[in-house]
Each structure stands twice: as structure tokens, then as C-alpha cells.
MARLUM-111644 format. One record per residue (C-alpha): x, y, z; residue in three letters. Coordinates in nm, 4 decimals. Layout:
// residues N
u | v | w | type
X | Y | Z | ALA
...
END
This chain:
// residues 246
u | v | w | type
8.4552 | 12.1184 | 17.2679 | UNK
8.3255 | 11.9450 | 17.5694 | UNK
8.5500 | 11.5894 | 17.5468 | UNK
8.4234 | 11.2414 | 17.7634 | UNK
8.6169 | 11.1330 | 18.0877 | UNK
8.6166 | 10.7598 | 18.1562 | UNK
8.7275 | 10.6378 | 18.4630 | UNK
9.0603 | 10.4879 | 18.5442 | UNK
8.9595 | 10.0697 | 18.5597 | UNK
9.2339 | 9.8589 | 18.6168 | UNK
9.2173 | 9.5134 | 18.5179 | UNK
9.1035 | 9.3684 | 18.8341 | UNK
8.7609 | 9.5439 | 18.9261 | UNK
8.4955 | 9.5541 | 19.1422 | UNK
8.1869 | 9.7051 | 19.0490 | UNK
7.8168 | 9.6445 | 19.1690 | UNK
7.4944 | 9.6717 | 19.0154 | UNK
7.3853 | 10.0526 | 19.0718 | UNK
7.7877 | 10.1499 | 18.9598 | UNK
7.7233 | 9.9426 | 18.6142 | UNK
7.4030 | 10.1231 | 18.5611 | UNK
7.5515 | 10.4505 | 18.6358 | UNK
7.7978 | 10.3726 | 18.3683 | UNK
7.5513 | 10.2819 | 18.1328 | UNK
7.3705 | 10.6309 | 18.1683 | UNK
7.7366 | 10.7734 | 18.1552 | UNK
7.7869 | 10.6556 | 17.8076 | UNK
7.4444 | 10.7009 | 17.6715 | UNK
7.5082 | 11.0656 | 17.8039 | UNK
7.8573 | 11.0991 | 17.6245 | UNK
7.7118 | 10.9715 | 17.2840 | UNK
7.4185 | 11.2289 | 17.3381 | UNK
7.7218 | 11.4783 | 17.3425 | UNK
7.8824 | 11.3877 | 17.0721 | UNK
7.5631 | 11.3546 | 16.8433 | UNK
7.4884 | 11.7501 | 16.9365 | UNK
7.8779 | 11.8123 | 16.8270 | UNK
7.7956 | 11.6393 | 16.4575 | UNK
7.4713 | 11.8473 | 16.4542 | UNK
7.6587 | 12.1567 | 16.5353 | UNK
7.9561 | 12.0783 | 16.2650 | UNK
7.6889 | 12.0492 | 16.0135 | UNK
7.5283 | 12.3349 | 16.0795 | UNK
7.9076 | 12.5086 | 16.0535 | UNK
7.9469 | 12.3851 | 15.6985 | UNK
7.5801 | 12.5207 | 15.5831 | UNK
7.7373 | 12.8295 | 15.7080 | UNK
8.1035 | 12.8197 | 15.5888 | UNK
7.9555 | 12.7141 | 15.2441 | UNK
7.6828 | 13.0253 | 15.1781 | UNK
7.8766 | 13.2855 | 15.3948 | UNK
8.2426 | 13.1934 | 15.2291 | UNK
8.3260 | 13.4874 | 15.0359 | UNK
8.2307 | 13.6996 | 14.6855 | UNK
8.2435 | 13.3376 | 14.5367 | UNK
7.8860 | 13.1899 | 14.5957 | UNK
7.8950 | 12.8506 | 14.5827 | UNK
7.7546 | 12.6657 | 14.2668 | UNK
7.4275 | 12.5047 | 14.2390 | UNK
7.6226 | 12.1879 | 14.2293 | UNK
7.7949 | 12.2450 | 14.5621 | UNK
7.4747 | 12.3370 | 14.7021 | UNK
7.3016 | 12.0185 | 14.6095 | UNK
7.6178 | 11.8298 | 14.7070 | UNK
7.6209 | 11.9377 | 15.0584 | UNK
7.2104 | 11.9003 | 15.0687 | UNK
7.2625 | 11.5674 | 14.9923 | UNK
7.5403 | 11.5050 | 15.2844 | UNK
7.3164 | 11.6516 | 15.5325 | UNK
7.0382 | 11.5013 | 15.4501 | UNK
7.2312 | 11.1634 | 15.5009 | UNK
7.3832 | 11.3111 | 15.7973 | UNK
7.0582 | 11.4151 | 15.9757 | UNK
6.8865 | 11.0628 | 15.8767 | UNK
7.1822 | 10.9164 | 16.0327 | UNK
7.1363 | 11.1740 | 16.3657 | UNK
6.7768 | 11.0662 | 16.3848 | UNK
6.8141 | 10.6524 | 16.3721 | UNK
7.0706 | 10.7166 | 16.6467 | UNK
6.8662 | 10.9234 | 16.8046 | UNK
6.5784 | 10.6593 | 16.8985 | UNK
6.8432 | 10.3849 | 16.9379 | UNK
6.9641 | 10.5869 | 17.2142 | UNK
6.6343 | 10.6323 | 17.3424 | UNK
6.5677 | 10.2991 | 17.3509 | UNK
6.8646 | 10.2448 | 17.5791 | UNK
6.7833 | 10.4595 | 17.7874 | UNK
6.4717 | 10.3008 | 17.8084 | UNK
6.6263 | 9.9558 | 17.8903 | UNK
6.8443 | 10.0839 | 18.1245 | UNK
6.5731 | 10.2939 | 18.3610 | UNK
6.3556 | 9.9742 | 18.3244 | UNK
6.6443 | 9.7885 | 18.4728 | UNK
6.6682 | 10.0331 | 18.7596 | UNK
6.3691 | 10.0380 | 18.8360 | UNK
6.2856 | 9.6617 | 18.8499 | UNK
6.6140 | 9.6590 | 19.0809 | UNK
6.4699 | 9.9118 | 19.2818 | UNK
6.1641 | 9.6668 | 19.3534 | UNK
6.3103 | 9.3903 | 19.4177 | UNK
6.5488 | 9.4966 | 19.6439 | UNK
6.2244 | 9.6705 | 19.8478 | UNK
6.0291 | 9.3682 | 20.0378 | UNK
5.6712 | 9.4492 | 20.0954 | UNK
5.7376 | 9.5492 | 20.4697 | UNK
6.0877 | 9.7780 | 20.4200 | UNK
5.8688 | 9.9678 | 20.1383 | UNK
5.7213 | 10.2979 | 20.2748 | UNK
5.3172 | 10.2461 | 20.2193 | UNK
5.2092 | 10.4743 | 19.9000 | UNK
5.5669 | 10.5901 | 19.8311 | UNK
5.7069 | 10.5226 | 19.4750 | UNK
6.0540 | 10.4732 | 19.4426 | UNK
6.2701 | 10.7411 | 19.3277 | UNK
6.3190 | 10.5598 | 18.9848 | UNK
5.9801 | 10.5813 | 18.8829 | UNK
6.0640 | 10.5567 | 18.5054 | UNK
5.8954 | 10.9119 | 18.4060 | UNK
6.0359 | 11.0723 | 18.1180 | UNK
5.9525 | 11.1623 | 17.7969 | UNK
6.1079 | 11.2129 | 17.4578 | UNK
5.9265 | 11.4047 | 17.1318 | UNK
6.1002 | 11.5636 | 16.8197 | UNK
5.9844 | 11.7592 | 16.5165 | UNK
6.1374 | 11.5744 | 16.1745 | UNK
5.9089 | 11.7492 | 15.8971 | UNK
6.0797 | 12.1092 | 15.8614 | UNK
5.8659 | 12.3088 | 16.0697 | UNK
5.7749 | 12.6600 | 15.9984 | UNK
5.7965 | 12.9054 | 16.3105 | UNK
5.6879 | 13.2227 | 16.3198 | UNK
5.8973 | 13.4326 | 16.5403 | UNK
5.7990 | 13.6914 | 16.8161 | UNK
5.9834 | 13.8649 | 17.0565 | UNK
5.7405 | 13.7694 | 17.3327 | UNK
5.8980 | 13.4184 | 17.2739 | UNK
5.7335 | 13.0789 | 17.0225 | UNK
5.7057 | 12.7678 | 17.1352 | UNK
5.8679 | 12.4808 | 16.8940 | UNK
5.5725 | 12.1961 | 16.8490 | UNK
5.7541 | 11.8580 | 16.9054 | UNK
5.4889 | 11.5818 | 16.7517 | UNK
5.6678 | 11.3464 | 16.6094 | UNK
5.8579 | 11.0096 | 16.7713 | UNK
5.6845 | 11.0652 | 17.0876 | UNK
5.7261 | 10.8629 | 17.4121 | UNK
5.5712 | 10.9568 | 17.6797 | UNK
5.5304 | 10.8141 | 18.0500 | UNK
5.4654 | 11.0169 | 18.3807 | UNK
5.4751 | 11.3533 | 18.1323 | UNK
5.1616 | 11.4647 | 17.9451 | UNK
5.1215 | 11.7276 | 17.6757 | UNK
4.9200 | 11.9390 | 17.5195 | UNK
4.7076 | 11.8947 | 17.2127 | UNK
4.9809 | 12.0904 | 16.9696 | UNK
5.2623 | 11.9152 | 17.1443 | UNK
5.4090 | 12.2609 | 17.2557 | UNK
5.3882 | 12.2216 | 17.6500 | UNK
5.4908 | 11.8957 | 17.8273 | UNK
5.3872 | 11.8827 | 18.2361 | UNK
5.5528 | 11.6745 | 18.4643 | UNK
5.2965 | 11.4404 | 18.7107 | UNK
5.5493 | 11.4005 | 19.0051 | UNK
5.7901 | 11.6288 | 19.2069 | UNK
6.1518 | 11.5594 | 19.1573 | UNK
6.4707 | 11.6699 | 18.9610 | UNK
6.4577 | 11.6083 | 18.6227 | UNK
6.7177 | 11.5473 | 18.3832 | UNK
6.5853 | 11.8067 | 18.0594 | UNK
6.7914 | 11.8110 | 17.7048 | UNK
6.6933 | 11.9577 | 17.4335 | UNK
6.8582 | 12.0118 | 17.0540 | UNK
6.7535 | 12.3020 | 16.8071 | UNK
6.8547 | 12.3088 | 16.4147 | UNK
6.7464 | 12.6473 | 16.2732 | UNK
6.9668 | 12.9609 | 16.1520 | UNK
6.9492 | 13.2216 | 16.4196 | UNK
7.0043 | 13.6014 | 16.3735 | UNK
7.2802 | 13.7708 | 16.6686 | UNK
6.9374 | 13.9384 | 16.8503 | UNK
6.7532 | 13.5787 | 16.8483 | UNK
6.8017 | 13.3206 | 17.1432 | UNK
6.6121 | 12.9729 | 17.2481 | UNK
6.5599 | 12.8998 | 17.5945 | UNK
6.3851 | 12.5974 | 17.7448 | UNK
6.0755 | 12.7886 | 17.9682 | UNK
5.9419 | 12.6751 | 18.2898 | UNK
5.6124 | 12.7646 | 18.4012 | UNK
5.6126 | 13.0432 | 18.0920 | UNK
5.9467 | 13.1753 | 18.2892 | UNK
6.2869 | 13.1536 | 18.1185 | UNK
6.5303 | 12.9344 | 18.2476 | UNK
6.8600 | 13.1261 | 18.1776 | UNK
7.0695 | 12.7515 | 18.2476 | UNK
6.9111 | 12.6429 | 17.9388 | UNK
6.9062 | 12.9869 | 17.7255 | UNK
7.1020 | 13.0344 | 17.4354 | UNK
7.1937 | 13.2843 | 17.2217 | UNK
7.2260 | 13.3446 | 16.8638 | UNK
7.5418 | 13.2599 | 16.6581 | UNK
7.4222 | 13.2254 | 16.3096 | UNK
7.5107 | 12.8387 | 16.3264 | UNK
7.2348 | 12.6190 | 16.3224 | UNK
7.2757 | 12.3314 | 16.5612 | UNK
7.2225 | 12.4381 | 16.9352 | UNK
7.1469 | 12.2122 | 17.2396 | UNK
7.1043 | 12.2565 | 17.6084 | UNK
7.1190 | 11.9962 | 17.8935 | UNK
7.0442 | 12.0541 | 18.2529 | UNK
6.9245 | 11.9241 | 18.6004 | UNK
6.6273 | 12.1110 | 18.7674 | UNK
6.3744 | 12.0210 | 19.0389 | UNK
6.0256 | 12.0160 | 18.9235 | UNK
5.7038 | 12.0681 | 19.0797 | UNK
5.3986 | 11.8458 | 19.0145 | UNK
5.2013 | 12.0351 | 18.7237 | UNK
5.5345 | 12.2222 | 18.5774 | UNK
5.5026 | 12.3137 | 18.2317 | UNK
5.8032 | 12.3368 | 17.9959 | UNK
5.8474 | 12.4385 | 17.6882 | UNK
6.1513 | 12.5521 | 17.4300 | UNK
6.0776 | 12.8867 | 17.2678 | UNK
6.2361 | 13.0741 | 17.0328 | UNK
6.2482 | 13.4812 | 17.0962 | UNK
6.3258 | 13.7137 | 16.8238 | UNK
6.1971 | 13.9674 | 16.5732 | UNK
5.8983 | 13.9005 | 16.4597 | UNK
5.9560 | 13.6799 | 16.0730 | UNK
5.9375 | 13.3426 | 16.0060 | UNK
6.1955 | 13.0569 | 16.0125 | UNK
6.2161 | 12.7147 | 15.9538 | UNK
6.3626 | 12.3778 | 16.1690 | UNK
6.6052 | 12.1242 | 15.9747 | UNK
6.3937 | 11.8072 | 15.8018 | UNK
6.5427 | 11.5201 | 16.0000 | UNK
6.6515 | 11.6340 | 16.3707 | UNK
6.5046 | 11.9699 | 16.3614 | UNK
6.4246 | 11.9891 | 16.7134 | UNK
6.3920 | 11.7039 | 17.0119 | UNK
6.3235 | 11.7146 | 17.3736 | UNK
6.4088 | 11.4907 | 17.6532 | UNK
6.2939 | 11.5020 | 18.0247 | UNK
6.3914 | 11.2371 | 18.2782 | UNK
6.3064 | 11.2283 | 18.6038 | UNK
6.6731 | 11.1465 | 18.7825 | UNK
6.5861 | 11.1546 | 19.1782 | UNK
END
């Protein structure tokens, strides 16, 4: 399990603006982590509990641990958006640093700074149904959207990126996977092995990685498999985030 690193800070610091804000991201980052590690335990103990032996589990056990991840995944999604909100804070801090420390003659004429604030976070909460194909699915992602400097399309399956630049993308799957299945986060309908994973038969995965992005790249998250139908967890059944980081 991937564990958080803080720094060595000794009582008597120094630390500027840009360090503090780098810290900030740090953390939001680290709780991002561990939130995928919860998702991932529950989707152990759906496991563990129908896969535990000759014994199946009662109906009461069954609506017993339904119950605890239901609470779980409300939980996962309210911490979800407060995290996104401060992310938002903190890029909007950045960014109005960035100005101000440009004066009108030190700026380069039509050039944006390289915190321009695009990003862009969308999740599906309503137990989607997806019918997989080995030529890959795309996951829809239409619900809790924020958008800015990333469009998508009308079913909320491709999201394109406006400006050039490395982007920060993350995204979080919770579906049961067969061995021969995988999920891999697709650029420009080509698979970007960083971000492909294969299946376990758990049901929480998540991917984060930095990539540089043309103007006009499409991603998506897909699904490959044969061809049946599944179903995301109600709650955080799927989220994306892209962040443009330089």
C-alpha cells in the first residue's frame, strides 16, 4: 500500500508562498490516495463476503454489509467534492499569485500563465449499466460536473482539453472485473498503458498520472472485455479528474 511522506520541518521554518501551495496540493493528493485505498478495502470485503467458502453468507449479512457500503460510499462521495473544492481554492490562489506577481510590461503579450486554472472533474453516482465489448466502452461520467478549459461531449463519455500542456489525469472505477477484463484511461481512442489496469475481481481500481496534452486531445476511460453487461457502484461508481499542472 502506497503510504504518504511528509517532509522533515523543524520548528523554525522558512517557507514561501509557491512552497505552501505545493504543500497544499501535496496533501489534497495524499487524501486522494487514501480515499482510493477505502474504496479498494470495500470492494475486498464485497469479495471476501460472497467468495468466502461453501458457507454463503446469509441474507442478513448481505444486507448488513449493503448497508455499510452504502454509508461508506456516501461518505467517499461528500469527501470527494470537498476535496474538489480545495483544489479549487488552492489553483485559484495560484493563479491570482501568478497575476499579480506579472506587471503589465514583464507579461509576455497573449501568453497565459502556466496556471491557467483548466481542469475538470465529472463522476457517475446512479449505478450505471455498461455493456462490455472487447473493442473497449467508454464509462459516461454526468453527474457532479465541473468543468473549465475542458469540454465534453453530449453523453459525457469524451472530455477534450482546449490548451497544450501536461495534465495531471486521475481517475477511480468501482465495478467487479473478470481476470480477461481491464480499464484503461484512452487518449485520442489510443490506450494509455500508464493508466491501464487489469482485472482482479476486486472492485475498486484507480489510476493517476502526468501526461502532456495536445490542444483538441480526447480522453476517455473504457472498459475492454467480453462482450456482457456490468454495472458501476451507486455512490462513487466512477470519477474523473484532469488538471492542467504546467
Amino acid at each position: 500500500m502506497s503510504a504518504p511522506n511528509f517532509p522533515n520541518i523543524t520548528p523554525v521554518i522558512s517557507i514561501d508562498r509557491d512552497s505552501a501551495i505545493n504543500l497544499l496540493l501535496s496533501s489534497i493528493a495524499m487524501e486522494e490516495l487514501g480515499l482510493s485505498h477505502i474504496l479498494n478495502a470495500e470492494g475486498e470485503k464485497i469479495q471476501y463476503t460472497l467468495g468466502r467458502g461453501s458457507v454463503p453468507p446469509t441474507i442478513d449479512q448481505m444486507l448488513e454489509m449493503n448497508e455499510s457500503l452504502v454509508r461508506t460510499l456516501n461518505a467517499a462521495i461528500k469527501t470527494e467534492m470537498h476535496l474538489q473544492n480545495k483544489l479549487e481554492s488552492v489553483i485559484g490562489l495560484l493563479a491570482s499569485g501568478r497575476r499579480s506577481a506579472q506587471s503589465p510590461a514583464a507579461a509576455s503579450p497573449g501568453r497565459a500563465p502556466a496556471w491557467t486554472a483548466a481542469h475538470a472533474f465529472a463522476a457517475s453516482t446512479t449505478g450505471q449499466t455498461v455493456a462490455i465489448e472487447t473493442t473497449g466502452t467508454a464509462l459516461r461520467f454526468p453527474d457532479n460536473q465541473v468543468l473549465s478549459g475542458v469540454m465534453r461531449n453530449a453523453s459525457s463519455t469524451v472530455f477534450t482539453v482546449t490548451v497544450s500542456g501536461h495534465y495531471l489525469v486521475a481517475w477511480t472505477v468501482n465495478v467487479e472485473l473478470a481476470a480477461s477484463d481491464f480499464i484503461a484511461l484512452t487518449i485520442n481512442n489510443v490506450i494509455y498503458a500508464p493508466a491501464m489496469l487489469t482485472g482482479t475481481g476486486a472492485a475498486g481500481y484507480t489510476s493517476t498520472v502526468i501526461v502532456p496534452l495536445g490542444a483538441g486531445s480526447h480522453l476517455s476511460v473504457k472498459l475492454f472485455g467480453r462482450s456482457r453487461e456490468t454495472h458501476l457502484f451507486d455512490g462513487a461508481g466512477a470519477t474523473l479528474t484532469i488538471l492542467r499542472v504546467k
